[in-house]
N, CA, C and O atoms as a printed pandas DataFrame, in Angstrom:
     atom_number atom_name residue_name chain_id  residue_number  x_coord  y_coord  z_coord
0              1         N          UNK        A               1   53.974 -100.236   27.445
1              2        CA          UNK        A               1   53.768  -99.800   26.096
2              3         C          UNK        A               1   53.314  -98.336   26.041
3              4         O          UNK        A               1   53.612  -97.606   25.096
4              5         N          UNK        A               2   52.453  -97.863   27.274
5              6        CA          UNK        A               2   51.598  -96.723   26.736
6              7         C          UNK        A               2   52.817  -95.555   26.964
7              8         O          UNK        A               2   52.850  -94.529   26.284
8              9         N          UNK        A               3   54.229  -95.998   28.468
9             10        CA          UNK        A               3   55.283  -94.850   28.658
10            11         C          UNK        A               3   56.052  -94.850   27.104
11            12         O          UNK        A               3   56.252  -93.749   26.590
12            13         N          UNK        A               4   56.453  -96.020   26.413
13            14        CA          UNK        A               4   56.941  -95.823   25.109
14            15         C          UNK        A               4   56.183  -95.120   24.045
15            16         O          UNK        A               4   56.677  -94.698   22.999
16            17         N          UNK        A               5   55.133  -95.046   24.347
17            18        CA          UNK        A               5   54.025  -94.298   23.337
18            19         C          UNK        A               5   54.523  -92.755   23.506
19            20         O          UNK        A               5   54.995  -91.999   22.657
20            21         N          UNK        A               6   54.257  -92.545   24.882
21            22        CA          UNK        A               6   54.447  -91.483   25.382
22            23         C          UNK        A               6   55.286  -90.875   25.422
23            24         O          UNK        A               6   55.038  -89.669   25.438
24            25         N          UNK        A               7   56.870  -91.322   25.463
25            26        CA          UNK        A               7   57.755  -90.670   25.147
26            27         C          UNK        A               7   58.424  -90.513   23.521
27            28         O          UNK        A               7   59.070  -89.635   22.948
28            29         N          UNK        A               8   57.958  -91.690   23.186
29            30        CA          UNK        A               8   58.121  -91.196   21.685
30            31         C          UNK        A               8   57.208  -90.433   20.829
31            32         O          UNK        A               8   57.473  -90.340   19.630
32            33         N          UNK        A               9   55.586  -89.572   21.583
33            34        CA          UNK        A               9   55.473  -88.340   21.321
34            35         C          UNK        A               9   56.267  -87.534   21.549
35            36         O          UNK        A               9   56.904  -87.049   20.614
36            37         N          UNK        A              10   56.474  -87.152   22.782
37            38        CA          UNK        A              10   57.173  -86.134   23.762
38            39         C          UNK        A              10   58.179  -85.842   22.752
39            40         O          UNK        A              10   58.317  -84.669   22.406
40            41         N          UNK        A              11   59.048  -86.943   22.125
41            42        CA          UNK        A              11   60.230  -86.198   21.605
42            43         C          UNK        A              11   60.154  -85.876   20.221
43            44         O          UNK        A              11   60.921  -85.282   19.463
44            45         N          UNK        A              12   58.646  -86.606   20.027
45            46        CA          UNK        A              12   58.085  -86.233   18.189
46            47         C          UNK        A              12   57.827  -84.633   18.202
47            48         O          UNK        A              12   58.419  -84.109   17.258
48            49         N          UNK        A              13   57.282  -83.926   18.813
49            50        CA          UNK        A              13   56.840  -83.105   19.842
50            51         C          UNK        A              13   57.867  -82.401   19.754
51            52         O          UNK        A              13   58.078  -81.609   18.835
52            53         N          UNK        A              14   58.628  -82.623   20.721
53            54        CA          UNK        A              14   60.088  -81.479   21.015
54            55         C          UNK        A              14   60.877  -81.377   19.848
55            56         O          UNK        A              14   61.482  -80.318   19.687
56            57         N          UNK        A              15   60.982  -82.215   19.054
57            58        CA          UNK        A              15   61.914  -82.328   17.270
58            59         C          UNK        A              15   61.270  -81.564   16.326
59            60         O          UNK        A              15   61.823  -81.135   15.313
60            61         N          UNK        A              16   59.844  -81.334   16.692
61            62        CA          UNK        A              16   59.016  -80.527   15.658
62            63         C          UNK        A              16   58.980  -78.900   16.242
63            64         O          UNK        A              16   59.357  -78.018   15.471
64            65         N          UNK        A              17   58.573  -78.581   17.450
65            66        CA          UNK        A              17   59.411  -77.389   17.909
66            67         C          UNK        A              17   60.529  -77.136   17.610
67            68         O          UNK        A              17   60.763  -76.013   17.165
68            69         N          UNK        A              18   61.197  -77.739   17.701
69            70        CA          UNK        A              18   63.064  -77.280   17.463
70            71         C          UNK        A              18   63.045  -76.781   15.637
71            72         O          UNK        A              18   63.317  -75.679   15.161
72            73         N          UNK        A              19   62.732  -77.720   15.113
73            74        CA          UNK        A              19   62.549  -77.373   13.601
74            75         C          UNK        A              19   62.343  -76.347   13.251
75            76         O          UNK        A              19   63.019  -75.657   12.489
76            77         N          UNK        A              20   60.765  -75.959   14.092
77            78        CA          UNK        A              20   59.764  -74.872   13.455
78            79         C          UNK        A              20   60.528  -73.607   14.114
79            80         O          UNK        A              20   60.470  -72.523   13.533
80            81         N          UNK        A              21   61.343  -73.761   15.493
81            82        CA          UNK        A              21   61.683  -72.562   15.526
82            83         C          UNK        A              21   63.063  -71.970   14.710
83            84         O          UNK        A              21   63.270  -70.837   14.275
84            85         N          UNK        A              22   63.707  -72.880   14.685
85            86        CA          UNK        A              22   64.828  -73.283   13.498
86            87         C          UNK        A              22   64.211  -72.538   11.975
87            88         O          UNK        A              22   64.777  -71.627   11.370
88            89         N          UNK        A              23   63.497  -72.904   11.756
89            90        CA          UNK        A              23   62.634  -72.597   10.585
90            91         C          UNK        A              23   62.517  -70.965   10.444
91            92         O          UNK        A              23   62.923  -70.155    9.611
92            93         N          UNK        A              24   61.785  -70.879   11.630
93            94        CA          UNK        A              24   61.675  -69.504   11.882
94            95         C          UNK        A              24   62.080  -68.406   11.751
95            96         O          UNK        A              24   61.572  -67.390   11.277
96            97         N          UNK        A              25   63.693  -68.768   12.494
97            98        CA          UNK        A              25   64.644  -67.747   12.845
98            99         C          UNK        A              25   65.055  -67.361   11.208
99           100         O          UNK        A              25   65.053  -66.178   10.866
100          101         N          UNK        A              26   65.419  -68.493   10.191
101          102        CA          UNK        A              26   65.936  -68.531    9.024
102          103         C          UNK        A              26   65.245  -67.343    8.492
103          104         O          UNK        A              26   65.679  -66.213    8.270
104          105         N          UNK        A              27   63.536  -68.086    8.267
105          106        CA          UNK        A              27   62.924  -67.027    7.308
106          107         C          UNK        A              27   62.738  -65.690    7.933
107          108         O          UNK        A              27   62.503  -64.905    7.015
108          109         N          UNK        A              28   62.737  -65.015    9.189
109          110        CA          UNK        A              28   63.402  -63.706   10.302
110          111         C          UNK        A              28   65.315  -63.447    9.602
111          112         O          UNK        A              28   65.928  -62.380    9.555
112          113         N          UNK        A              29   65.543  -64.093    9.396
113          114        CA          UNK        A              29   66.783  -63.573    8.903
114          115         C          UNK        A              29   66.774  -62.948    7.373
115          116         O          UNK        A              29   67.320  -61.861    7.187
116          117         N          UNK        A              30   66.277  -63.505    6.512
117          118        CA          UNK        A              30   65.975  -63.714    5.243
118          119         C          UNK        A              30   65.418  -62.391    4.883
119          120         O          UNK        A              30   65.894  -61.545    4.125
120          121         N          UNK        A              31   64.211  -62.368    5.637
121          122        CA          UNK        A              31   63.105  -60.710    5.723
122          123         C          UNK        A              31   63.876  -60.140    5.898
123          124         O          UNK        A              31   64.116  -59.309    5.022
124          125         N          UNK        A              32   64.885  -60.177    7.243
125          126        CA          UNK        A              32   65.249  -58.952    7.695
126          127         C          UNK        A              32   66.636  -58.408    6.609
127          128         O          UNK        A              32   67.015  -57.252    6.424
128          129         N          UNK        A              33   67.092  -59.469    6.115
129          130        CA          UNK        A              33   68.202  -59.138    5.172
130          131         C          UNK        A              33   67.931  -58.032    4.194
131          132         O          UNK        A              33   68.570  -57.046    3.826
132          133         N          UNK        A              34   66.508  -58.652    3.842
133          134        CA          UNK        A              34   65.860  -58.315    2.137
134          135         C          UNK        A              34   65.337  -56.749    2.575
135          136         O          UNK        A              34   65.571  -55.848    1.771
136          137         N          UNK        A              35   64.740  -56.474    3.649
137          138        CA          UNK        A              35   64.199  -55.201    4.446
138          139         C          UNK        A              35   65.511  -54.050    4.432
139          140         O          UNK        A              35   65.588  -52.841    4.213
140          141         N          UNK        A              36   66.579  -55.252    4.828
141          142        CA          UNK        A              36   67.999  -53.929    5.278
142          143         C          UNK        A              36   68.351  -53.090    3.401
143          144         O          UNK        A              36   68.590  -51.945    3.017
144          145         N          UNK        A              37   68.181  -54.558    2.660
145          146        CA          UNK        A              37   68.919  -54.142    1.201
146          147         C          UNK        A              37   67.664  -53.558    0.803
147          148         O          UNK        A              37   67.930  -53.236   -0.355
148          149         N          UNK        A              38   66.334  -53.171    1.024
149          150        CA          UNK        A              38   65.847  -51.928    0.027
150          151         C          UNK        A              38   65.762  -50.526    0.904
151          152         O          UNK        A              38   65.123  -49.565    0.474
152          153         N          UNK        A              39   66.460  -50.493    2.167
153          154        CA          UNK        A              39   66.320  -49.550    2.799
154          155         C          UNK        A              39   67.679  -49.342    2.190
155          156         O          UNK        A              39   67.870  -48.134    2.044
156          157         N          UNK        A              40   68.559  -49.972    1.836
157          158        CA          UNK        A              40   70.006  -49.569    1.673
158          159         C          UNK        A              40   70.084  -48.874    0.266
159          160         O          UNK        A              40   70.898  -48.014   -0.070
160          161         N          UNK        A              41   68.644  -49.649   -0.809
161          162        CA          UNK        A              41   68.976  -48.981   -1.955
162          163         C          UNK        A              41   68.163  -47.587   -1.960
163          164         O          UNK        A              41   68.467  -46.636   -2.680
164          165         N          UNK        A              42   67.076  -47.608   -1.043
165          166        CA          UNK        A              42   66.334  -46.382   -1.173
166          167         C          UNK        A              42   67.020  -45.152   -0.467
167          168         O          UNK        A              42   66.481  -44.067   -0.688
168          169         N          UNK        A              43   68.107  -45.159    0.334
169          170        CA          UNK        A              43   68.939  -44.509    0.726
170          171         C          UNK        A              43   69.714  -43.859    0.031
171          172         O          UNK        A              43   70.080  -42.729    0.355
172          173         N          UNK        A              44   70.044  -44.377   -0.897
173          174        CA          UNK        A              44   71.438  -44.133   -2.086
174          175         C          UNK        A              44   70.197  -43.636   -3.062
175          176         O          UNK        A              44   70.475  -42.562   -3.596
176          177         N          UNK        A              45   69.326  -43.981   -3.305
177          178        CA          UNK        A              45   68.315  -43.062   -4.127
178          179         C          UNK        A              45   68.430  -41.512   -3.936
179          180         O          UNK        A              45   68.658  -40.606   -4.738
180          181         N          UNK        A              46   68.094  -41.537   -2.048
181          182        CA          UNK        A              46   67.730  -40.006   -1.608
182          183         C          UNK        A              46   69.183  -39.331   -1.820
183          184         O          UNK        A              46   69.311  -38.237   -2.369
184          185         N          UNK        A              47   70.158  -40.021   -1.379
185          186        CA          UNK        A              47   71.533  -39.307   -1.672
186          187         C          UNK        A              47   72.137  -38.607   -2.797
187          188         O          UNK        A              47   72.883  -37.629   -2.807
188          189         N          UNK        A              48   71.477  -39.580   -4.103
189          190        CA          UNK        A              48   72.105  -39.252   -5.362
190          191         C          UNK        A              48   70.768  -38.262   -5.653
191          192         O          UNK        A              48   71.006  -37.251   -6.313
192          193         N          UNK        A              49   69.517  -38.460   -5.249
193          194        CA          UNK        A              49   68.955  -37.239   -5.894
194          195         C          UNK        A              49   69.175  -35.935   -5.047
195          196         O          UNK        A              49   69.078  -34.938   -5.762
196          197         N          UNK        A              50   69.387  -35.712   -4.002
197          198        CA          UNK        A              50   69.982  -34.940   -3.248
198          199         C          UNK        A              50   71.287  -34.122   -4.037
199          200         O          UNK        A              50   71.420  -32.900   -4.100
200          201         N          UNK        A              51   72.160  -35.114   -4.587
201          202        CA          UNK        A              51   73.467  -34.787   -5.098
202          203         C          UNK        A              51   73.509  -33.952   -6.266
203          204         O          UNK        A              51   74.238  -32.984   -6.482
204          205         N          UNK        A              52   72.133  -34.751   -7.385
205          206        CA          UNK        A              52   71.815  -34.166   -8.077
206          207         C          UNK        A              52   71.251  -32.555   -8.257
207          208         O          UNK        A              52   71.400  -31.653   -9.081
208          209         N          UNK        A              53   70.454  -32.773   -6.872
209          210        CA          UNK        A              53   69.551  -31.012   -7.159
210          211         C          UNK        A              53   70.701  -30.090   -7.023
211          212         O          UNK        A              53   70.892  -29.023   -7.607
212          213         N          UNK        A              54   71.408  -30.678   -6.175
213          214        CA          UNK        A              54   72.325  -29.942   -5.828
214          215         C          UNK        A              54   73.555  -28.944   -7.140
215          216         O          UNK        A              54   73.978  -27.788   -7.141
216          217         N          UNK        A              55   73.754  -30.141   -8.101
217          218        CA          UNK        A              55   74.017  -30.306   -9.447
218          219         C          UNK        A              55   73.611  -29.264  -10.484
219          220         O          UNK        A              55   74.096  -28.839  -11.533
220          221         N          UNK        A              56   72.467  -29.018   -9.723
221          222        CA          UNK        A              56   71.244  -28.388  -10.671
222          223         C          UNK        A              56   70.145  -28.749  -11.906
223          224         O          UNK        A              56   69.522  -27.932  -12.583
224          225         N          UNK        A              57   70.102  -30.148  -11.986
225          226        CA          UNK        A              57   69.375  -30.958  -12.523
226          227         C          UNK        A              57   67.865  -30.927  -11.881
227          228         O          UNK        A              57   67.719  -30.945  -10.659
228          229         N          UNK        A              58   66.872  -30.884  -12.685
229          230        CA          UNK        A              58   65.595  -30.742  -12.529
230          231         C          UNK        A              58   64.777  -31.713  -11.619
231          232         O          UNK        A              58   65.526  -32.656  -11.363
232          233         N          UNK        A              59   64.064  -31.817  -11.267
233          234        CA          UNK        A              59   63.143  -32.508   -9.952
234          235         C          UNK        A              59   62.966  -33.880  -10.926
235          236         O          UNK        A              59   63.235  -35.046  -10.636
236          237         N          UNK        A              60   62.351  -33.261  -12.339
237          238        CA          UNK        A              60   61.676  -34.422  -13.493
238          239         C          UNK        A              60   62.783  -35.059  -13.759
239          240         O          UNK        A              60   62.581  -36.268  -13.640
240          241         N          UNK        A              61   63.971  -34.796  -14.095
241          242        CA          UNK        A              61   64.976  -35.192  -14.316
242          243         C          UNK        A              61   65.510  -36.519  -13.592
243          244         O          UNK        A              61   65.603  -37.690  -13.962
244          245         N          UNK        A              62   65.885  -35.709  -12.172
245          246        CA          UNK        A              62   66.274  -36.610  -10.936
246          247         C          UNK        A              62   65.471  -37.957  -10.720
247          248         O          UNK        A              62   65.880  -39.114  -10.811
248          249         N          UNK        A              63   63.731  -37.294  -10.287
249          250        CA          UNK        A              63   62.371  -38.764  -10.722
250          251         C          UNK        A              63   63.051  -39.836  -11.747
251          252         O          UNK        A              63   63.280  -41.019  -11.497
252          253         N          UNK        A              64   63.295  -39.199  -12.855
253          254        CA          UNK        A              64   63.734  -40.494  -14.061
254          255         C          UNK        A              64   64.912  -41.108  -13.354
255          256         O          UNK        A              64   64.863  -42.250  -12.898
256          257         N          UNK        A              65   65.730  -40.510  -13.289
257          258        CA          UNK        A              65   67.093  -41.303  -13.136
258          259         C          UNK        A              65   67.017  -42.216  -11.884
259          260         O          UNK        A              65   67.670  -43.260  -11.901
260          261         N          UNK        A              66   66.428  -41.968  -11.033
261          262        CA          UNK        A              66   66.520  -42.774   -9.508
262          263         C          UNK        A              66   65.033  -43.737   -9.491
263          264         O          UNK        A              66   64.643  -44.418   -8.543
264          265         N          UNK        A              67   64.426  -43.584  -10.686
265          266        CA          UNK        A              67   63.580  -44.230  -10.666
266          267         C          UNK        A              67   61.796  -44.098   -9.767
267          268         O          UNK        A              67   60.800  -44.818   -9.695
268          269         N          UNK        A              68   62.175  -42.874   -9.280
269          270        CA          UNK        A              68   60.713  -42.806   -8.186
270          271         C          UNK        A              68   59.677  -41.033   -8.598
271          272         O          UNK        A              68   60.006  -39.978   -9.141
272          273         N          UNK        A              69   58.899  -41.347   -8.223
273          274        CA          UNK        A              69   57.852  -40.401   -8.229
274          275         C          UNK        A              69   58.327  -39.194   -7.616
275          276         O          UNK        A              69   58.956  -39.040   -6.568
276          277         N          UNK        A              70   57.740  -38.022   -8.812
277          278        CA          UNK        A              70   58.367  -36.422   -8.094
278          279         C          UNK        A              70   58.454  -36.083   -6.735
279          280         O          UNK        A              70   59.352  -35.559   -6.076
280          281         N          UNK        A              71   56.946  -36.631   -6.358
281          282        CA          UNK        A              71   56.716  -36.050   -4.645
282          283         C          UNK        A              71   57.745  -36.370   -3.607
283          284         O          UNK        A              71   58.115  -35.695   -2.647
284          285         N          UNK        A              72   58.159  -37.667   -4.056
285          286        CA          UNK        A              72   58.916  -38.069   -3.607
286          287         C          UNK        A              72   60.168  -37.856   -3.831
287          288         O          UNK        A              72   60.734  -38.475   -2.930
288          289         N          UNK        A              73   60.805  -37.453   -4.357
289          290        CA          UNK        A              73   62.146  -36.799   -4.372
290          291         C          UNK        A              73   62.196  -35.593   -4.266
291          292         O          UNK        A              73   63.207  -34.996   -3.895
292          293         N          UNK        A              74   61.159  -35.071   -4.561
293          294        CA          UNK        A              74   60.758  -33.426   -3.455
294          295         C          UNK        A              74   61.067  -33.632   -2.252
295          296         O          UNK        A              74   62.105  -33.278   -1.691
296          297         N          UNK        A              75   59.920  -34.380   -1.682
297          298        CA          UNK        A              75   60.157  -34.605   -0.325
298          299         C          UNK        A              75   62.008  -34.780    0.077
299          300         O          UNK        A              75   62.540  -34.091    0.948
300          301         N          UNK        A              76   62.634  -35.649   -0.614
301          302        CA          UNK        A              76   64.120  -36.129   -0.078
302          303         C          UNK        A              76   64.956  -34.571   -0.383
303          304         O          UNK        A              76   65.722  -33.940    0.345
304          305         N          UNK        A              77   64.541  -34.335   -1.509
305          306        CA          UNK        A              77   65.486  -32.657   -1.449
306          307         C          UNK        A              77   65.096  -31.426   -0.742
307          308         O          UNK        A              77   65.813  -30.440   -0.572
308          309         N          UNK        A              78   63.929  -31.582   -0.365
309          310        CA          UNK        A              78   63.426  -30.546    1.050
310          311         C          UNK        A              78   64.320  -30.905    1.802
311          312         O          UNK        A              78   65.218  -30.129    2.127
312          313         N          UNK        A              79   64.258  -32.075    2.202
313          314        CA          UNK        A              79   64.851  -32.819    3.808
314          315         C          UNK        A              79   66.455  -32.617    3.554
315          316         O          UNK        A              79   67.296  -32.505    4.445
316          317         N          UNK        A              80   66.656  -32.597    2.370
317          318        CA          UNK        A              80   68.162  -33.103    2.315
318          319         C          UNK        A              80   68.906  -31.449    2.918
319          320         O          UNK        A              80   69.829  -31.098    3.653
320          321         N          UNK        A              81   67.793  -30.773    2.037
321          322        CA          UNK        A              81   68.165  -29.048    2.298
322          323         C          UNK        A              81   68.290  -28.478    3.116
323          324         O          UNK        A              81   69.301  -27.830    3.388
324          325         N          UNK        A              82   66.884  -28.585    4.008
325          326        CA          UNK        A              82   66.929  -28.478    5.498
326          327         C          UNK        A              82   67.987  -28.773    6.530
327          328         O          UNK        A              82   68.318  -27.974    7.405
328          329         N          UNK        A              83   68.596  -30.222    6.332
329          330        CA          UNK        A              83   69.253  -30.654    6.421
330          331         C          UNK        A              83   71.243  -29.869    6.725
331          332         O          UNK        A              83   72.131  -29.659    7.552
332          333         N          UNK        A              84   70.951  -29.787    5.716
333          334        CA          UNK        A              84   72.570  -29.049    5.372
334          335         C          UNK        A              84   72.555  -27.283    5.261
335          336         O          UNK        A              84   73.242  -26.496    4.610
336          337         N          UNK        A              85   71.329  -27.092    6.310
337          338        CA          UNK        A              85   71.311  -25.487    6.689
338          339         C          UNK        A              85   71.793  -25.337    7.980
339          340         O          UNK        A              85   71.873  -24.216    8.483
């Protein structure tokens, strides 16, 4: 009785590992999806405000339209500038 005990932990045991790492990998996929798509949209942010200065549209301007704070699209049109020297 006690080896039937025992192995029907063992594999209660090994079925609950398998799950949890199963589990795991999913919600690691999920993050990493959701991580790739706001790096993908904050990318196309720096591009189009980039595109814009370029345009000649104002810093305040660009902020509104892409949605983010001046410093920060300063920062992306320094870099972008630097960049393409």
């Amino acid at each position: 009785m006690c080896r039937e005990m025992d192995q029907i932990y063992k594999e209660g045991r090994e079925e609950g590992r398998k799950e949890g790492r199963e589990e795991g990998r999913k919600e690691g996929r999920e993050e990493g999806i959701e991580i790739g798509e706001k790096r993908g949209r904050m990318e196309s942010k720096r591009e189009n405000a980039i595109a814009m200065a370029e345009l000649g549209l104002s810093i305040e301007q660009i902020a509104k339209v892409v949605k983010e704070n001046v410093d920060l699209v300063q920062k992306w049109i320094a870099e972008g500038m630097a960049l393409a020297e």
